[in-house]
N, C-alpha and C positions, 0 to 999 in steps of 0.2 A: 577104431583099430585096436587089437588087443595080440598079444603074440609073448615068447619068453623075456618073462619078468617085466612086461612095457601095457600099459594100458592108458587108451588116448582117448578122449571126447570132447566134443562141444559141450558146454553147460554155459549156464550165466549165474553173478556172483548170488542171486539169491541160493541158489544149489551148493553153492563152496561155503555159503553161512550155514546151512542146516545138513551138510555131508558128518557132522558128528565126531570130526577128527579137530582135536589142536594143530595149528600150525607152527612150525619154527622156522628162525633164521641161523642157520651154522655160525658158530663162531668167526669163519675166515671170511665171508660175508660183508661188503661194506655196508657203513652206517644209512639210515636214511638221506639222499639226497636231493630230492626235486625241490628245486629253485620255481619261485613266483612265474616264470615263464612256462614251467610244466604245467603249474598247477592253472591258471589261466585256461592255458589249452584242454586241458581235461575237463573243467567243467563244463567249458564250451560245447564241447562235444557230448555232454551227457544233455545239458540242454536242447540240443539239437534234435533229440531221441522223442519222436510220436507216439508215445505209450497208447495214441487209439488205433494205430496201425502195427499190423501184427508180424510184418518186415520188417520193422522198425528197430535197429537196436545197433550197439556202438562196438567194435570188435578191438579188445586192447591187451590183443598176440597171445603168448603161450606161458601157461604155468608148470614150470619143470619139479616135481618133486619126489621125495624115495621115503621108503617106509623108515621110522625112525624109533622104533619102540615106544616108550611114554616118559615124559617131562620129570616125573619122581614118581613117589610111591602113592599118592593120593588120585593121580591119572591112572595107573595102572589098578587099585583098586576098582576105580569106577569105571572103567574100560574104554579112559578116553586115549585113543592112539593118537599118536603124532606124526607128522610128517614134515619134513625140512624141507623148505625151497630153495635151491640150486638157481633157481631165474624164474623173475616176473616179481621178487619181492617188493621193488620199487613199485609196481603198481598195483599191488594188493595192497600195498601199505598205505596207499594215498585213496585206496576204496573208503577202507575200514576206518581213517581219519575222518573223511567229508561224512561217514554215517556216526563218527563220537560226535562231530559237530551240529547235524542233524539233530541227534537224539537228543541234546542236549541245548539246543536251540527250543526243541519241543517244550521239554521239562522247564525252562525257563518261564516261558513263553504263558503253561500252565496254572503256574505257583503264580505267576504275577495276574494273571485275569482272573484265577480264583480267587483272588483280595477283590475285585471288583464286583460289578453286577455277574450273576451268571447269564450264562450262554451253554447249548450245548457242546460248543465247537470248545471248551474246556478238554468236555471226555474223550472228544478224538484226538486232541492234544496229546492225553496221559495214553491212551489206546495205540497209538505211532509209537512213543517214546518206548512202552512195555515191548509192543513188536520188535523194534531194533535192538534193545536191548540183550531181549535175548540170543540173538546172534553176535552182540560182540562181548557179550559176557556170559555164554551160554552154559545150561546144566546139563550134566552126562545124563543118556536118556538111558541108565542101566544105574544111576545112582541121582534123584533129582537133585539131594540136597549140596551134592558138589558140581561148585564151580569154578569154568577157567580161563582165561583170556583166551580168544580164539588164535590170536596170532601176538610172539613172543620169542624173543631172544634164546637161542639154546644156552647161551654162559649169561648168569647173575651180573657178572662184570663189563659186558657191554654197555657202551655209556648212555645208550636209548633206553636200556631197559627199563627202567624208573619209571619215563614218559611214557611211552609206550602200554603199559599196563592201567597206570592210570587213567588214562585216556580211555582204556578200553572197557574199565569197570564202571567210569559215570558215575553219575551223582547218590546213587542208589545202594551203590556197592561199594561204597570207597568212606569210611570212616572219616580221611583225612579231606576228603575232594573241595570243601569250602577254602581252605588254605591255593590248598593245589588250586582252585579253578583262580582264586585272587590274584595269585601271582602269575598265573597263565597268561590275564586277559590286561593284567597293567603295566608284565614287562617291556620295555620301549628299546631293550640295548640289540644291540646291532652285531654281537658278535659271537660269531659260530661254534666258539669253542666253548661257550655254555651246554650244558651235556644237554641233550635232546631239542637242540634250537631249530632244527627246522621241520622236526615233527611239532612244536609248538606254533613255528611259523604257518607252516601247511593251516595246524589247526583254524589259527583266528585268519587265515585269508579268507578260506572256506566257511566260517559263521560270518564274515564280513557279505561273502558273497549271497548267502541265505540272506540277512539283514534286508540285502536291496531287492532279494524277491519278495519280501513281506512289506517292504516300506510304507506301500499305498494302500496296504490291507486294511483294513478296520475293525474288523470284529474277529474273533478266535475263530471262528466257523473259515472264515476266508481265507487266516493266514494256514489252519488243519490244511482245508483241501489245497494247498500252495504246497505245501511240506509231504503229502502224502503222495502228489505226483511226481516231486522230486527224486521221495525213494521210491517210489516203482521204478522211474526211469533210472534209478542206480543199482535197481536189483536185474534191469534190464541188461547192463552191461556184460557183454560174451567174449569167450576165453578159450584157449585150446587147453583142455587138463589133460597135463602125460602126469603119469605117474609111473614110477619104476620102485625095483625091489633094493636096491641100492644105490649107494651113495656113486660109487665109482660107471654105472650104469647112467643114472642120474645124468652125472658129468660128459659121459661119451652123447647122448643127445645134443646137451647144452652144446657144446662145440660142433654137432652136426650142422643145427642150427643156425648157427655163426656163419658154416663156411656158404649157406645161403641166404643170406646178408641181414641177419640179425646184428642192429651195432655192439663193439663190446669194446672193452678201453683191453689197450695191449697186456697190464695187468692182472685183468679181469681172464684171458687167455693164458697167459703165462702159468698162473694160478692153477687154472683148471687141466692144461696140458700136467703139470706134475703132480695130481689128483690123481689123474689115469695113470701113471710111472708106482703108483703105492698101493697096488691090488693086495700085496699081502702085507701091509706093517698099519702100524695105530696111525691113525690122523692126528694126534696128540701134536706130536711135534710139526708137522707143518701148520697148524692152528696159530700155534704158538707164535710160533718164526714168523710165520706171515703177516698174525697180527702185529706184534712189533716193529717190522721194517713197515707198514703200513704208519704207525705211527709215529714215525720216526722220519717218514716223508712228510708227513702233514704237521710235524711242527706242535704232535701233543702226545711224545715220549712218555709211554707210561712208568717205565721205572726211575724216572723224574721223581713221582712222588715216593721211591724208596731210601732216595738219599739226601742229604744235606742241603738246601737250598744255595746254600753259602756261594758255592762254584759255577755252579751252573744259571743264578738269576739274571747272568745279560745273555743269554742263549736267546735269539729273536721268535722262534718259536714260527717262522716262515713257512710257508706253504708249497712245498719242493716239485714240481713236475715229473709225474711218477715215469712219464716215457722217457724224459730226457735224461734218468737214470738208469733205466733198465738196456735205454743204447748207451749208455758209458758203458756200464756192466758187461754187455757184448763186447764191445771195441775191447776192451782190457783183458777180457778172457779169450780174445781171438776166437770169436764165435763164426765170425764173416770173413774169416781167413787175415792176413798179413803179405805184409811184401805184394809181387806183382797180381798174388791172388785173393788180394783184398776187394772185396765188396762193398759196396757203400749203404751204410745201415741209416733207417728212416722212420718213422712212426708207423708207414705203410705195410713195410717188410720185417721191421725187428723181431715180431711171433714166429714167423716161419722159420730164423735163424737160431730162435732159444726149441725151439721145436724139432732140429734137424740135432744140436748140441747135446740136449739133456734126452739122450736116448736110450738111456739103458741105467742101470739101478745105481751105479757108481756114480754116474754124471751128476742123475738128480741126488744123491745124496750129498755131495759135493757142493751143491749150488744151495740144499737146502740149509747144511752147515754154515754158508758163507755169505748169504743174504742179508741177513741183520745186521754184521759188522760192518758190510762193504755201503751199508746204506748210512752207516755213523758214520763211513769215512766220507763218503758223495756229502752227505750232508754238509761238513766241514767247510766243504766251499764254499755253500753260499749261507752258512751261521758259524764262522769259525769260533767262537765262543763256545760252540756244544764241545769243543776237542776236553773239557773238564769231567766228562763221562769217565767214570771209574776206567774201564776197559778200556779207553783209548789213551787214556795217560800214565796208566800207571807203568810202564816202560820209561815214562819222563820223568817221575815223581825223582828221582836225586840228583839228574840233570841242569838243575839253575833255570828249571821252566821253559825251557826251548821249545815242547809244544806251544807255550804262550805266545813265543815269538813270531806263530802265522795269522796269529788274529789279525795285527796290523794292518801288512800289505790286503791282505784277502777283504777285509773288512772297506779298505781304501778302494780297490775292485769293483766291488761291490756298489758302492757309492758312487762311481763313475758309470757304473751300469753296462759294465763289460760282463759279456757270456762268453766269448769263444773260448776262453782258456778251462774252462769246466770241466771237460774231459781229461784234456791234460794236468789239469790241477790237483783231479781225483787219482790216478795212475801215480803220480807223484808220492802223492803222500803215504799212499798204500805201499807203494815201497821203502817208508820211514816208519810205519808204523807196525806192518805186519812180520813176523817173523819168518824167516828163511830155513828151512830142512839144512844144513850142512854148513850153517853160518852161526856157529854156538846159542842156533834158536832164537838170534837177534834180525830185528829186520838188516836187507843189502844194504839200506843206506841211514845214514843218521839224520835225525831231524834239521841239524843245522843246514844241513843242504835244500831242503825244500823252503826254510828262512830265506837263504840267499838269493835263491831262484826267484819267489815271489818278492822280495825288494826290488828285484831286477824288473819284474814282470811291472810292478806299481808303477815306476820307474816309466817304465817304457809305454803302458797307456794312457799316462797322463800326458805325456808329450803327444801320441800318438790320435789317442781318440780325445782327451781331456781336451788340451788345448787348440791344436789342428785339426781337431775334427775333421780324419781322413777314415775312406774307407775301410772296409775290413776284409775286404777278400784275399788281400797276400798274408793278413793273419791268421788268418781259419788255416791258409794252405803250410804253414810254418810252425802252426800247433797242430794240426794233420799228420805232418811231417814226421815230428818228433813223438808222437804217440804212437805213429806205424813202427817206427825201426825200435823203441824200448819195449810195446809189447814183443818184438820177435826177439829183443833180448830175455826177455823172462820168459819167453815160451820154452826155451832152448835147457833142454835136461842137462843139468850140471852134475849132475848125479852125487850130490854134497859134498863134490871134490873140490878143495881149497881154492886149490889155481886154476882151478874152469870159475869160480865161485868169485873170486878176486877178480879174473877176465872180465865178468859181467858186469862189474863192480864200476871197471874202470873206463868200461866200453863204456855204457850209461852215462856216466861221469864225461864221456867227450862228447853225446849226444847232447847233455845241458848246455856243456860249450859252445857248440853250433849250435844251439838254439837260439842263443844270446848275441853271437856274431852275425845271425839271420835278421835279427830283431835290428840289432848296431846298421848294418846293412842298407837294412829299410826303409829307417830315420835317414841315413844318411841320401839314400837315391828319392827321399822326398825332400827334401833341402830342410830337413832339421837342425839346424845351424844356430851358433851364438846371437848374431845377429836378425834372423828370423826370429826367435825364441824370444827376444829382447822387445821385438816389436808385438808381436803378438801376447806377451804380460802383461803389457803396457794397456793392451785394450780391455782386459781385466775388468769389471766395473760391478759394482750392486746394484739391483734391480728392486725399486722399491715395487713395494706390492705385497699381497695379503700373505700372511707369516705360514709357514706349511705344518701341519701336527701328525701327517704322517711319516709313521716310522719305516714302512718297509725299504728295505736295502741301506740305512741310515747307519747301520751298527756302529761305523767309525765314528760317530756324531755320538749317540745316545751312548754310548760307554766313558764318551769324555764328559758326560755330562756336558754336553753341547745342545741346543735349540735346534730341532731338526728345521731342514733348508729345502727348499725348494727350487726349480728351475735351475737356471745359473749360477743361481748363492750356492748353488752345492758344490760347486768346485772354487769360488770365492775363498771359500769359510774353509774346505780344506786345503788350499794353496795357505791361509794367512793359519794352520794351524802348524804347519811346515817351521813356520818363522817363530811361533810360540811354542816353541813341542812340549812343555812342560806344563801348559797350563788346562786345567782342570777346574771344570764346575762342580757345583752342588745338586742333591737332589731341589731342588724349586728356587734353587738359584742357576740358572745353565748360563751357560757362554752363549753371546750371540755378537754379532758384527757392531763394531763402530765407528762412527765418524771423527778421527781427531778433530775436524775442521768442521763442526755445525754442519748441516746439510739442510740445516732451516736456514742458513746464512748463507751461504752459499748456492745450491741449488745439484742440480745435476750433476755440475760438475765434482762436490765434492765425493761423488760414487767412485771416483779414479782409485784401483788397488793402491796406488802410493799413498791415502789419507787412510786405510781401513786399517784397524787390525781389531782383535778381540777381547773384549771383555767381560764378568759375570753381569750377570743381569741388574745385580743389586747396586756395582758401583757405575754401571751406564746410567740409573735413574737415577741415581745420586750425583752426574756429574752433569746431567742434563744438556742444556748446552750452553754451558759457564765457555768462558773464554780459553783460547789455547794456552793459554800464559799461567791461567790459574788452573790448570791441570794435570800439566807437565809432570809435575813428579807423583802423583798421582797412576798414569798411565805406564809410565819407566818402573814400575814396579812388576809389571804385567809383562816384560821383557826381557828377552834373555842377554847378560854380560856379558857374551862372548862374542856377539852382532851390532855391538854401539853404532858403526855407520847406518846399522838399516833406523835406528830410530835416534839423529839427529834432528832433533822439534826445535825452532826455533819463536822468538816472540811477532815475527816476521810471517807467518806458517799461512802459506797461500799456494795457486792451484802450482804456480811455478816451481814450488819446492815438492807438491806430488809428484810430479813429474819425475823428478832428480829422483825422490825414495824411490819409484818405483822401478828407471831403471836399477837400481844399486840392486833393490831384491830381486828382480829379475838376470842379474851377473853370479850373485849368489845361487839363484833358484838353477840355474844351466849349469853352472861349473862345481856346485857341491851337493844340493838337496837332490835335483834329479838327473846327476849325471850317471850312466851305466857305466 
């Protein structure tokens, strides 16, 4: 099919390796990601491929790309053009890996049997390895002596790019490649935010998966014709190539595409919707923005590395669910209407409503100005630690640190593994944080209110979900509530007039109110009560079992220098931090729970929260389990003077006397620590 500015074909990848063009990836473009289950299934499927049947071949969808001028000056010299792909980079990128792994399975393969006897199945070795070679490192066939990765990052600064190249040059081309391939084939760590981890990962699945086609081979002749029908049947692999003359042409496909059921994540859409809104301005700046708020969801900020470490080093660095921000994003911008013409926004539907929203040049400039920030502020809630970002604090910096003061609660949240309040939490803050048109360019509200609110809120789920472990559908509909009627307060044109301005101010301000009386309400039409609360702390208990080392949602732990917890201990360890609030670990010395009362003496029962409280690490092994008598003042150190009933120890100290502590902190825990 060929027509204005659009040309379409079947080919298969041996055609896309000798088409003569360099490929790119745009900057706005996500990184490599196919997981062990991708990659599985694809070679399966290439396996399956009868290279002695001539219908034989494996079909893996369509590659979208637009003409892109050339890479730098030494492409355009040698007239090798580029072209960007817009879609299918995921699976051309996992082509051209199982052929760096191939070619270099070869090469191996070669160099080690030519120390041996020879064979001729050596020279078909080197004869494969040269073939593939030069398709993934090919020369301009208008200039032989330059060459260039056939597929490659359009910015220097993408974190693949390193991997990526190297990979694609081999053993051949790569001065440094014995380094490179050593540490390729011995790294063992597990975690993703090593730059190019899972094109490395891809890499050794794929020479894992070669390894067990040659395993029972024996002679180089065996394991050549092993390797040589493998790339055939990978050069077999069939593709739809569109190719267009630009970027924004490009993009109107991709999204044709889609709406006939190509999968696509709602960012992946969002993106490409305001691609098409920018026919006449630079892509510069949505590059940019996009890539930032991208990493700023994924918890690997790149302007991290432009400042101080000092502030930002307990930031959890989490991994943010990119829909369940871009539906707050909606909800707060009033995308899906307010009041009785509110809509209910989904993972299903959220594109169509940023779709109908950013329709005209204003919108999307609007959104594309305000995307970054609004993504530091979503972030907040579930790493309030990030709020040390220059840009988000520096409104607090002469304030006595009152952004500091939402880590707490948010952090305590967190820990509990409460989400409903997310949307509401984000709405919140962005009205402490952002500045208002006609409010001396201060935001409507001041941070200490969003402090207040979320003690309130800690408060109220630790009764709620912590300890009663009650449903949560009257509180989704109560943070619903309140996030419907404050967006239609900030929808509402105040036109920077004081007293419309102050209205708002104070309307909001009775919305928190009722929020809080909805929440009081609640507790109470569940039988939340002194006496309930009394019985249910009591049953409070530590659960011995294997110690936890994962961090995620931990923050309130790891900042205190605390031993992350697991299961039940996690609200153990923060109920008995409640009673200690001041106390503080070290780095490899942490706090963890202890038994006043032996637990090797005792048994079970000394688990009872009235024997527990905490201690560093270093003075639990140092007190072992010496008696309660010779401890005492030891422990009393680690306690605060203002609470002496909660830790009356006597030399007496038995299950009967937990009992007693526990109710006393539980009188305390209801009538002062968690009362609203």
């Amino acid at each position: 099919m060929s027509g204005k500015g659009i040309d379409s074909n079947i080919r298969n990848v041996l055609e896309f390796l000798d088409d003569g063009y360099a490929y790119g990836i745009p900057d706005f473009q996500r990184s490599y990601a196919w997981g062990d289950d991708n990659l599985d299934d694809f070679f399966k499927d290439i396996n399956n491929i009868d290279i002695d049947d001539e219908n034989s071949y494996h079909f893996i969808g369509s590659i979208i790309s637009y003409d892109d001028e050339y890479r730098g000056s030494g492409d355009r010299d040698a007239k090798v053009k580029r072209r960007s792909i817009v879609d299918g980079q995921q699976r051309i990128t996992t082509t051209l890996i199982l052929l760096c792994a191939l070619r270099d399975f070869a090469f191996n393969e070669a160099v080690k049997e030519s120390q041996e006897d020879g064979d001729e199945g050596v020279e078909d070795l080197e004869i494969l390895f040269d073939d593939v070679d030069q398709f993934l490192y090919p020369s301009s066939k208008f200039k032989r002596k330059h060459r260039y990765p056939k597929l490659g990052h359009n910015s220097d600064k993408a974190k693949d790019t390193v991997t990526l190249e190297y990979l694609l040059r081999g053993p051949k081309n790569n001065t440094a490649w014995n380094e490179f391939y050593k540490d390729l084939v011995s790294t063992k760590s597990n975690n993703k935010k090593i730059p190019g981890f899972t094109l490395k990962n891809a890499y050794k699945k794929f020479t894992s998966y070669i390894e067990n086609i040659v395993s029972d081979l024996s002679t180089p002749t065996q394991k050549a014709d092993a390797l040589i029908s493998l790339r055939n049947k990978i050069y077999l692999l069939t593709y739809v190539d569109i190719k267009l003359n630009d970027i924004y042409s490009a993009y109107n496909i991709f999204m044709t595409l889609n709406d006939r059921g190509v999968p696509l994540t709602n960012a992946d859409l969002i993106k490409s919707h305001v691609l098409r809104k920018m026919h006449d301005k630079s892509l510069d700046s949505l590059s940019v923005v996009w890539k930032e708020t991208m990493s700023i969801l994924s918890g690997a900020y790149s302007k991290h590395a432009e400042e101080s470490p000092d502030g930002w080093v307990s930031s959890n660095k989490g991994e943010i669910d990119e829909d369940r921000f871009f539906i707050a994003y909606a909800r707060v911008f009033g995308f899906a209407g307010v009041g009785d013409s509110k809509k209910t926004l989904n993972q299903k539907n959220v594109f169509r409503y940023y779709e109908k929203a950013l329709s005209n040049e204003v919108s999307v400039d609007k959104f594309i100005n305000s995307i970054e920030k609004e993504a530091k502020i979503y972030r907040l809630v579930h790493d309030p630690n990030f709020y040390v970002d220059s840009e988000i604090s520096s409104n607090d910096k002469s304030k006595k640190n009152q952004m500091g003061k939402i880590v707490d609660p948010l952090s305590a949240l967190n820990l509990m593994g409460i989400k409903q309040h997310a949307t509401f939490a984000y709405l919140l803050l962005r009205l402490c944080i952002n500045s208002h048109k006609g409010n001396s360019e201060k935001p409507l509200l001041g941070i200490k209110v969003a402090v207040d609110v979320f003690n309130m809120l800690e408060k109220f789920h630790f009764l709620y979900n912590g300890l009663f472990k009650m449903p949560t559908n009257a509180i989704v509909r109560i943070y619903d509530k309140a996030v419907d009627r404050i967006t239609m307060e900030t929808m509402e044109d105040d036109e920077g007039n004081t007293d419309r301005i102050n209205k708002k101010k104070n309307e909001i301000r009775g919305i928190l109110k009722d929020m809080e009386n909805d929440f009081k309400n609640l507790l109470e039409k569940r039988g939340v009560d002194e006496d309930n609360f009394i019985e249910k702390f009591k049953s409070l208990k530590y659960v011995e079992g294997k110690r936890s080392t994962a961090l995620n949602g931990q923050d309130y732990f790891t900042m205190r220098s605390f031993e992350p917890a697991s299961g039940d201990n996690r609200i153990v360890k923060y109920v008995l931090s409640k009673y200690q609030p001041n106390l503080q670990g070290k780095p490899g010395d942490f706090v963890n729970i202890e038994h006043i009362y032996p637990r090797s003496l005792e048994g079970e029962v000394a688990d009872n929260i009235g024997n527990l409280m905490l201690l560093p690490e270093s003075v639990n092994q140092k007190l072992g389990n010496s008696k309660v008598k010779d401890k005492i003042s030891t422990l009393m150190k680690f306690y605060n003077n203002d609470t002496p009933e909660i830790f009356e120890i006597s030399d007496t100290w038995g299950p009967k006397l937990f009992e007693v502590r526990a109710e006393k902190m539980a009188k305390r825990g209801f009538n002062v620590i968690w009362k609203i």
